[in-house]
Structure formats: C-alpha cells, structure tokens
KOLDRENLUM-164190 format. One record per residue (C-alpha): z negated, y negated, x; residue number from 1; residue in three letters. Coordinates in Angstrom, 2 decimals, always signed. Each point is the difference from the previous one (the first is absolute). Layout:
BEGIN
{r {Z Y X} NUM Ala}
...
! end
This chain:
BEGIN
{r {-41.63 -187.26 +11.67} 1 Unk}
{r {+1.76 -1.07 +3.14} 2 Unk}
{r {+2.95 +2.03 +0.51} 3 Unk}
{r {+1.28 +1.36 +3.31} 4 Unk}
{r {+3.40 -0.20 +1.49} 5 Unk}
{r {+1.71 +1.86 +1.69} 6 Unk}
{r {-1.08 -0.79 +4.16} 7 Unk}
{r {+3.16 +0.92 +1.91} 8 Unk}
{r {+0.67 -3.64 +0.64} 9 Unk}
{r {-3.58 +0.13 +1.37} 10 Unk}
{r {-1.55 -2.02 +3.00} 11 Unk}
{r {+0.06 +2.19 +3.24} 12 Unk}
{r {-2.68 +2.42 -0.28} 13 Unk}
{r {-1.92 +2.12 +2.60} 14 Unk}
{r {+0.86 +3.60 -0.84} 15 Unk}
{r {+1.11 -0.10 -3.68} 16 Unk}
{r {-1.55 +2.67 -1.65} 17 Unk}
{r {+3.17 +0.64 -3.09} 18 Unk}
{r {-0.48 +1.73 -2.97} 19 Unk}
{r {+3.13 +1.41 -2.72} 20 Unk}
{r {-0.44 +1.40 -3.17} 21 Unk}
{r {+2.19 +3.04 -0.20} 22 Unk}
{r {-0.21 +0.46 -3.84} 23 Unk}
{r {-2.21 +2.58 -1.91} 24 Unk}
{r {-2.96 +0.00 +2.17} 25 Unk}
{r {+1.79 -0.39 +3.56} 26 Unk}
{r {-1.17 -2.22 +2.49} 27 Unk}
{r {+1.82 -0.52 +3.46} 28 Unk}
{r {-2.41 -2.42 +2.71} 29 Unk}
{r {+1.77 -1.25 +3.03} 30 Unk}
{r {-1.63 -0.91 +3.37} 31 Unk}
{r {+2.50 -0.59 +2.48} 32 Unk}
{r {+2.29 +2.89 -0.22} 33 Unk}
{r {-2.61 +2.45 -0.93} 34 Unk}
{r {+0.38 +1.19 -3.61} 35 Unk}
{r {-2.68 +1.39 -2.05} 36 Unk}
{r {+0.77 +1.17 -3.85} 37 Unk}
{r {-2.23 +1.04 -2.60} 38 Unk}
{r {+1.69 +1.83 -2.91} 39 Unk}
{r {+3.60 -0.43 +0.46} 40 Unk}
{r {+2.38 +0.52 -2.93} 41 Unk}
{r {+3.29 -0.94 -1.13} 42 Unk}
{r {+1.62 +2.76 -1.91} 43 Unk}
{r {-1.17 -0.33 -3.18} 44 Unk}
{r {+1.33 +2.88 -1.92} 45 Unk}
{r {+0.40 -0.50 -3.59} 46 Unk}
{r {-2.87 +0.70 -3.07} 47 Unk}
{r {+2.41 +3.25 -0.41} 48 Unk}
{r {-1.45 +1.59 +3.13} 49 Unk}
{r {-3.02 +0.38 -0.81} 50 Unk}
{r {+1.07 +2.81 -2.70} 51 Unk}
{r {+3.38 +1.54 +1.01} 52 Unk}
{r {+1.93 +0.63 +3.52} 53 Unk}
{r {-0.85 -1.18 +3.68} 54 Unk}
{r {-0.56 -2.85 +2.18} 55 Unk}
{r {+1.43 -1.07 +3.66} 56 Unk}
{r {-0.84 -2.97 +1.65} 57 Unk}
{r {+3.08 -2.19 -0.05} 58 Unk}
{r {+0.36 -0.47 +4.17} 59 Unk}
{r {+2.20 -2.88 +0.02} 60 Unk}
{r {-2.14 -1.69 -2.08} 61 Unk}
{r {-2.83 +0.12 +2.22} 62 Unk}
{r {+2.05 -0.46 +3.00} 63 Unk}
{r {+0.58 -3.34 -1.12} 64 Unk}
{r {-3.17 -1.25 -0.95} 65 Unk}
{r {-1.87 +1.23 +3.02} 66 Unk}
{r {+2.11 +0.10 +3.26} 67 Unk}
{r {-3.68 +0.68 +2.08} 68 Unk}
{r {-3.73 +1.46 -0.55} 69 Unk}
{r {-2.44 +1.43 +2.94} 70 Unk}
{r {-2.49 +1.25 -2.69} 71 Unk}
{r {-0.27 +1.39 -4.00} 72 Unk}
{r {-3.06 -0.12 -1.70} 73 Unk}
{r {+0.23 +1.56 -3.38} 74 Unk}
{r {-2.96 -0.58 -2.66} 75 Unk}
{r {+0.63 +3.05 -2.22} 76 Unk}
{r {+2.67 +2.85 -0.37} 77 Unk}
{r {+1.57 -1.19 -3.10} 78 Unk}
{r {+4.07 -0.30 +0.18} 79 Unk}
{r {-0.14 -3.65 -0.41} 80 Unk}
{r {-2.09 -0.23 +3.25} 81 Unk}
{r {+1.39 +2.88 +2.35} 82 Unk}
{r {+3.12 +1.05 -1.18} 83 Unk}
{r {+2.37 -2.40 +2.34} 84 Unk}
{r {-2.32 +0.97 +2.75} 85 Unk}
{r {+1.87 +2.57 +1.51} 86 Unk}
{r {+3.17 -1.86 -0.02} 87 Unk}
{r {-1.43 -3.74 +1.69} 88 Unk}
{r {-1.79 +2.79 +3.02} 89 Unk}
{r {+3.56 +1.00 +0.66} 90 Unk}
{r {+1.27 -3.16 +0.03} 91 Unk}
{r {-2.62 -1.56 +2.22} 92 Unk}
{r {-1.54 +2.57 +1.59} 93 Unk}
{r {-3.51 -1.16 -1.56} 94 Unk}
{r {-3.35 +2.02 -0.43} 95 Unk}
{r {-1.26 +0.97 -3.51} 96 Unk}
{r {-3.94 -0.45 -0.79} 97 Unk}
{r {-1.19 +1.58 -2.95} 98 Unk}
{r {-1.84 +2.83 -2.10} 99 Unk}
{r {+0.59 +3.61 +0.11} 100 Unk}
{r {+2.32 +0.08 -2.79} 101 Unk}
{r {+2.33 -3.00 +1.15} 102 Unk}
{r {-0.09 +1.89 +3.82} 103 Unk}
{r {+1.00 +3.28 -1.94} 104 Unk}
{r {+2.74 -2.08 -2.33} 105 Unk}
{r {+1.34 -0.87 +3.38} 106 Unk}
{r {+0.35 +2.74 +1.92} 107 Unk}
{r {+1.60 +1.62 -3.28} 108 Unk}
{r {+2.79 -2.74 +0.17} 109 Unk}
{r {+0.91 +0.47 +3.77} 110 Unk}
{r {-2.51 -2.50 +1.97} 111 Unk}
{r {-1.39 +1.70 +2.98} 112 Unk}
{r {-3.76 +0.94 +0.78} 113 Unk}
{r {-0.11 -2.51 +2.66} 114 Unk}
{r {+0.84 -3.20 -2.25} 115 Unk}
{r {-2.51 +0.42 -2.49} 116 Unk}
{r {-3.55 -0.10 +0.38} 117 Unk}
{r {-2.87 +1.12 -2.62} 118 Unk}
{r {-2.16 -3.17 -1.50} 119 Unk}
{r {-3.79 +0.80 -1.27} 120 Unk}
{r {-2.40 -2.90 -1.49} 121 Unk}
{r {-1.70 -1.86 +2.32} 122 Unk}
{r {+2.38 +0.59 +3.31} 123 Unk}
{r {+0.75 -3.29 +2.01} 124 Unk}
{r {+3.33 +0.10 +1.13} 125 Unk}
{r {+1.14 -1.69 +3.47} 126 Unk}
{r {+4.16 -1.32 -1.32} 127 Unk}
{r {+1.03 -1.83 +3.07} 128 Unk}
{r {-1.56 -3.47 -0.27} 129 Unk}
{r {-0.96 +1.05 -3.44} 130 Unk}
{r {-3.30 +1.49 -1.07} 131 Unk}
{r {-0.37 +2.08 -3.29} 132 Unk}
{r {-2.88 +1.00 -2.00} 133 Unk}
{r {+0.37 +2.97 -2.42} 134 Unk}
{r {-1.88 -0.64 -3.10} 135 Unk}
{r {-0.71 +2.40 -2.96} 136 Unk}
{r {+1.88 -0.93 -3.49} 137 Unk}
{r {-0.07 +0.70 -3.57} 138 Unk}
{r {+3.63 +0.27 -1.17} 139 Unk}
{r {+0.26 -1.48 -3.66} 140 Unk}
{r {+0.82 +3.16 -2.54} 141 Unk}
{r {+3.58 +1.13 -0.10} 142 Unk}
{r {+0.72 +2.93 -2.52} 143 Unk}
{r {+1.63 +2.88 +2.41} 144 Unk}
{r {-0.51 -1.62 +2.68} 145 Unk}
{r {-4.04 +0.44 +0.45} 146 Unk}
{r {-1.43 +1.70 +3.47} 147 Unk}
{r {+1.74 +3.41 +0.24} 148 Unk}
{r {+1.27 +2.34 +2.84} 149 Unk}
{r {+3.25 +0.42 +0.69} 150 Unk}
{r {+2.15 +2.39 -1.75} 151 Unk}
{r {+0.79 +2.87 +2.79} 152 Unk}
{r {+3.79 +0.80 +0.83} 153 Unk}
{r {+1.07 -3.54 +0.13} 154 Unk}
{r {+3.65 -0.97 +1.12} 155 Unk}
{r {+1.35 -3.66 +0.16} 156 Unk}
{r {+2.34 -1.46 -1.88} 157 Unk}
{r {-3.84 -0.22 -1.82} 158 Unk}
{r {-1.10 -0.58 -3.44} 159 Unk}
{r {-1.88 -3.25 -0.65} 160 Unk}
{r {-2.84 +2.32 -1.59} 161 Unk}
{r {+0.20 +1.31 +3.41} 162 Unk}
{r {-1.83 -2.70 +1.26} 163 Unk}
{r {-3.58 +0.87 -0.73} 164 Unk}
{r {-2.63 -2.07 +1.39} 165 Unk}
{r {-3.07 +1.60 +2.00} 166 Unk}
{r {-2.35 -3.02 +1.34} 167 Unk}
{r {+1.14 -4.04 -0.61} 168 Unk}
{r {-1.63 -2.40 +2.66} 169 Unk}
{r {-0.31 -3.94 +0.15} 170 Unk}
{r {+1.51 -1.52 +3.32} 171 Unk}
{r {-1.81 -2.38 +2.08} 172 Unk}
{r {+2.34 -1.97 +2.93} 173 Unk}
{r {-1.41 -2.11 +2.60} 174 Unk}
{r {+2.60 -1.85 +1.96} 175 Unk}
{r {-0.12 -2.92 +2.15} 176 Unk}
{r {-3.37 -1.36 -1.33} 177 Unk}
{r {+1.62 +0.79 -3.88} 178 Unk}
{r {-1.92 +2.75 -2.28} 179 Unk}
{r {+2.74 +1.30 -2.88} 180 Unk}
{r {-1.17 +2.14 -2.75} 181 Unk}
{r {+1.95 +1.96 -1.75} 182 Unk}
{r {-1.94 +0.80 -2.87} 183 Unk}
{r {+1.25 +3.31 -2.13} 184 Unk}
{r {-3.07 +1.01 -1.50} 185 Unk}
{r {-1.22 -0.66 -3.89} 186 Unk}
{r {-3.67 -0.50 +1.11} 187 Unk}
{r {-0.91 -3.25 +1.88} 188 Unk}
{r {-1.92 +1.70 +3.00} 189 Unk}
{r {-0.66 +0.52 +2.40} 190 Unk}
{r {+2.52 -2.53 +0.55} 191 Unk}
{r {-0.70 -1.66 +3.27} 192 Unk}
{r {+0.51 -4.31 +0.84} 193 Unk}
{r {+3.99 -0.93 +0.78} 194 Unk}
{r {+1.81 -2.82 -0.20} 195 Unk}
{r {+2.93 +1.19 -1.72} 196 Unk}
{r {-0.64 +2.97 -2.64} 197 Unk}
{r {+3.23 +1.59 -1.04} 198 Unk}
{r {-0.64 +0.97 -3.71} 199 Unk}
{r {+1.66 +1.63 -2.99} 200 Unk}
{r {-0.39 -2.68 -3.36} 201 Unk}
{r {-0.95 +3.12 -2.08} 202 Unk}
{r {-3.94 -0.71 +0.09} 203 Unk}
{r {-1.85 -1.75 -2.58} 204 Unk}
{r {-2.05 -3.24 +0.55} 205 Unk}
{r {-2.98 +2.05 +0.95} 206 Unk}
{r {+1.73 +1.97 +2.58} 207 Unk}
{r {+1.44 -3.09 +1.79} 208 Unk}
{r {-3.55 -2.04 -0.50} 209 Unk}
{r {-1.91 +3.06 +2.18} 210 Unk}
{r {+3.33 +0.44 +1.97} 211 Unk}
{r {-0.35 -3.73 +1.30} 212 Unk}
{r {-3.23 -0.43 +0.53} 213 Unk}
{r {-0.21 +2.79 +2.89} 214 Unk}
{r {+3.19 -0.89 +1.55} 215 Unk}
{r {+0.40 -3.73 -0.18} 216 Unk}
{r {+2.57 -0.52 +0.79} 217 Unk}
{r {+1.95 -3.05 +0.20} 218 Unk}
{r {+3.26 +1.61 -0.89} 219 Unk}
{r {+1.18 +3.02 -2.81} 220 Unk}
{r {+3.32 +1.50 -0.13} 221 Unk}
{r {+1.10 +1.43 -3.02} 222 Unk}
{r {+2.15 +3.41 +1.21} 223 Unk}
{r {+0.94 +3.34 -1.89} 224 Unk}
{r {+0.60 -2.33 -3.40} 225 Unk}
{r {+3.82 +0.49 -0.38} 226 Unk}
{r {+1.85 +2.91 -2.02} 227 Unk}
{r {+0.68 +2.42 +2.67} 228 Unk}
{r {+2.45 +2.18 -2.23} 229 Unk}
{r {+2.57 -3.07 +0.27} 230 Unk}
{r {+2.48 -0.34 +2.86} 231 Unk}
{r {-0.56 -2.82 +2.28} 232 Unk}
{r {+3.51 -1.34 -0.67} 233 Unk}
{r {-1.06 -0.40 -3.94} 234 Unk}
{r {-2.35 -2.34 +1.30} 235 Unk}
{r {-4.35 +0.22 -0.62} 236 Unk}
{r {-1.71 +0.08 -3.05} 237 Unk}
{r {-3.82 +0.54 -0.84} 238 Unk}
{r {-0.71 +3.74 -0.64} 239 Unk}
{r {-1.75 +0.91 -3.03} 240 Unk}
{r {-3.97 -0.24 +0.24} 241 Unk}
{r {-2.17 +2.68 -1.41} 242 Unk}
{r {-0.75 -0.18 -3.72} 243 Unk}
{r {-3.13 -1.78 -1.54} 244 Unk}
{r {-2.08 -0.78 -2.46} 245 Unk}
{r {+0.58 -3.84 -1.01} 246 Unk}
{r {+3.39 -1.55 -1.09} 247 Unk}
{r {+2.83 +0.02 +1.59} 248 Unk}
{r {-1.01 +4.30 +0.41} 249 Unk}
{r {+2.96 +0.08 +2.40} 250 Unk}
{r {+1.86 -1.95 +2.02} 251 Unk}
{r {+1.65 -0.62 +3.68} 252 Unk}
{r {-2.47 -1.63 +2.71} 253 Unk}
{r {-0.89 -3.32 -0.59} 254 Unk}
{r {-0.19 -1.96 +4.03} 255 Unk}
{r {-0.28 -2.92 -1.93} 256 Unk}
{r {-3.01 +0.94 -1.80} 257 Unk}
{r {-0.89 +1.81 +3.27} 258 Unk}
{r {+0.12 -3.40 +2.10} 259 Unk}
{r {-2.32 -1.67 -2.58} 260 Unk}
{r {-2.66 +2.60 +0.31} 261 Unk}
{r {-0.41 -0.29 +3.68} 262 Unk}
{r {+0.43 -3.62 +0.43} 263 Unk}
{r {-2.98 -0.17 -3.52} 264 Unk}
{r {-2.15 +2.90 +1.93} 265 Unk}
{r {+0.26 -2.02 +3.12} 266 Unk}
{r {+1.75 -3.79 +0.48} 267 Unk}
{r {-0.01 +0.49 +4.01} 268 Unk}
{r {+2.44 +2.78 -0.16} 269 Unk}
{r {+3.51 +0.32 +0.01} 270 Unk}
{r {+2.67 +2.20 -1.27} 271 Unk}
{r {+2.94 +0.37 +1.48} 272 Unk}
{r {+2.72 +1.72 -2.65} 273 Unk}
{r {+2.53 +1.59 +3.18} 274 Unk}
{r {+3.77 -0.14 -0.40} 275 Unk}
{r {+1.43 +3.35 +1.14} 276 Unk}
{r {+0.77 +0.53 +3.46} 277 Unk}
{r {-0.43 -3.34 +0.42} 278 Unk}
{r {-1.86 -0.62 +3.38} 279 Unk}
{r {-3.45 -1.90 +0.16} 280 Unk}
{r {-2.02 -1.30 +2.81} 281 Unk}
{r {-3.38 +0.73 -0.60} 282 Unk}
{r {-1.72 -2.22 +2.05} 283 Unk}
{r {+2.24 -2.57 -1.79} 284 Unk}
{r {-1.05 +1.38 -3.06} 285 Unk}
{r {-3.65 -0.65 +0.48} 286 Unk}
{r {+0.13 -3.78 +1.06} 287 Unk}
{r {+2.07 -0.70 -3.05} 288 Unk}
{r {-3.29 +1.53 -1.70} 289 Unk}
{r {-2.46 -2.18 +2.18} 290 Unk}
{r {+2.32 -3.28 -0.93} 291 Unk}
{r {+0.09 +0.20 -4.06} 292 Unk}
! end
C-alpha cells in the first residue's frame, strides 16, 4: 500500500478543502476560514470517571487546539462526543447540531437556545459552503451507555453516566465537489457513495466488505481508535476492542491489521492512518490515491 504524506508542502491548489483529526472521533474540515467540526473532544477524563466524581471540560485545553469553528455537528450524546461542546461554542461563538439529548446536555451546561439546533435522520443541512446529510445509525453496544432519557434534575459539573445517548446519526459532507462520510454506525447501510469514509477499525471483515462496496470510496480514515481515557500529553495508544471469540480474546485495536483488510477487500483504496491535529489537504490526499 502506497502511503500518504503529509501535503502541506503541496502544489498550489484551488480552494483546499483541509481535514484534522482531533483525536477520539473528532474531525475539524477547513475551507478557507470557515470551520466545520464533527465530534470535538479533547478532555479525556480518566477510566475513574466513569464510576466516581464529576467531569469539566478542561477550557484551556480546547482553547488551544481550536482557536475557530462556525458550526458543531455532534453524532451522539455520549461524553466523549458532546461534553467539550459547550466550552469550544463559547470560545468561538459556533452553532451546535445535534439530537434532543445533546441540545438538552447543552442547555444544562450554560449554551444558549439560540446556538444549538435539534438534528433528526434524514435532515439536509445548509453549513455555509458545506452541505450535510443526516443519516440514521446503529451505535455498537456499550453497557450503561445504551439509548436512555436523561436523568431529570441535572446540574453541570456532570457525571459521565450523565451522558445518555437518545438517537446516533451517520454524517454525510459535500464540499467543493468532495463527499466525506463519516460513518458511526455498526450496520453497513444505508451507507451512501463518498470518496473519503471516516470509519472506526472496530468492524469485522464482513462489515468493511458491505461497508466498501456501497461507498467506494477511494479513501478510509481510521478515527475514534485511540484510548480516550489517556491525556493527550501521555501521547495515543489503541483503545481496547470489544472481546471475541478466537485467540487473542482481547486486545487493543490492531490499524495494522485494519490497513490489510481494506487494502485485501479492495486494492484501489487507500488508508490514510491521521497524525493528530496534524493538518491534511484533501484534495491532496486523493491524487496521492490516483498516483500509487
């Protein structure tokens, strides 16, 4: 498999479309000046959390990651996914996009009516020069953490049990003649064609074999891979997969193994392992693809 560098000492380009990988499953595109994020997190509160005290989004932190966004679309209400939220829309002034529990999750930490708006399968959203397409998802089973209302009389700081999710969607993005998928459901349709499909490596040959052969695309990201209970200054590491039935039982994602799959399942593809908050042009990204 080819590999891809990284294209900031690029060719001139007409209207760069540029892509970051925010850790966890957070992806920041770039056209211009206009910012669009998907899932933005950087707080990472330790395994701890998720059994004893409560959680604040760590504002300096985000601060300097993200100095700008114009719009926040959030895939599901789980902490790792909405809790920093509140903080990045007072830093930037953005607008939040998503279900009826992430709207209520923040309003409850302080983020007025007027910069969040309620997401429902199948709504096309109009994102500056970006177009969105809400798509219905499965979310992969999580023990606690299953679709549930929220718990009434909630006050921030919040629990990260708190953080119950209600409806998860897929994300379609057309910009500038590019269709990204971010794909964050465990059942292969109704995924629709892209050229890049943003993907988690948690699926099993199967899943990526139907998953490719209604997107095809010519690029896959793998995103939402890392251990999102360690600090970014530790450094990444693989978070555990879910246990199975063959030997090794356990063990951390493999994007290795992950790579192989793809490039077996289809030779024409490409996949593009993303150094964090490093900044990609994905225009850039795409010729490399057409070249190897």
């Amino acid at each position: 498999m080819a590999s891809i560098t990284n294209p900031l000492d690029q060719e001139a380009n007409v209207n760069p479309v540029r892509f970051r990988w925010l850790g966890v499953a957070g992806i920041e595109l770039r056209l211009d000046r206009q910012v669009l994020a998907i899932d933005p997190f950087f707080t990472r509160p330790p395994l701890r959390r998720l059994f004893f005290g409560r959680v604040e989004p760590d504002s300096e932190l985000i601060a300097e990651h993200m100095d700008r966004c114009d719009d926040i679309l959030i895939t599901h209400a789980h902490w790792d996914h909405v809790m920093d939220v509140p903080a990045l829309v007072r830093k930037t002034g953005a607008t939040a996009w998503g279900s009826e529990n992430a709207c209520r999750l923040l309003a409850i930490c302080g983020v007025p009516a007027e910069k969040s708006r309620v997401l429902h399968a199948g709504d096309g959203l109009e994102l500056g020069p970006y177009r969105a397409q809400v798509i219905p998802a499965k979310h992969r089973w999580v023990p606690g953490f299953q679709t549930k209302d929220l718990a009434p009389g909630l006050e921030p700081p919040l629990r990260l049990r708190d953080y119950q999710m209600d409806a998860c969607f897929s994300v379609l993005v057309e910009i500038e003649g590019l269709r990204l998928l971010n794909w964050r459901s465990v059942d292969p349709d109704p995924a629709p064609q892209a050229d890049v499909l943003f993907v988690g490596p948690h699926g099993g040959r199967h899943h990526y074999q139907a998953l490719l052969q209604g997107v095809r695309p010519r690029l896959v990201i793998p995103i939402h891979w890392d251990d999102f209970f360690r600090p970014l200054r530790d450094g990444l590491r693989p978070c555990w997969r879910a246990p199975r039935w063959a030997f090794p039982p356990v063990g951390r994602v493999n994007l290795a193994s992950f790579s192989r799959v793809i490039e077996q399942l289809d030779p024409q593809v490409n996949v593009l392992i993303p150094e964090i908050l490093h900044t990609y042009d994905l225009r850039r990204c795409l010729s490399e693809t057409l070249r190897s």
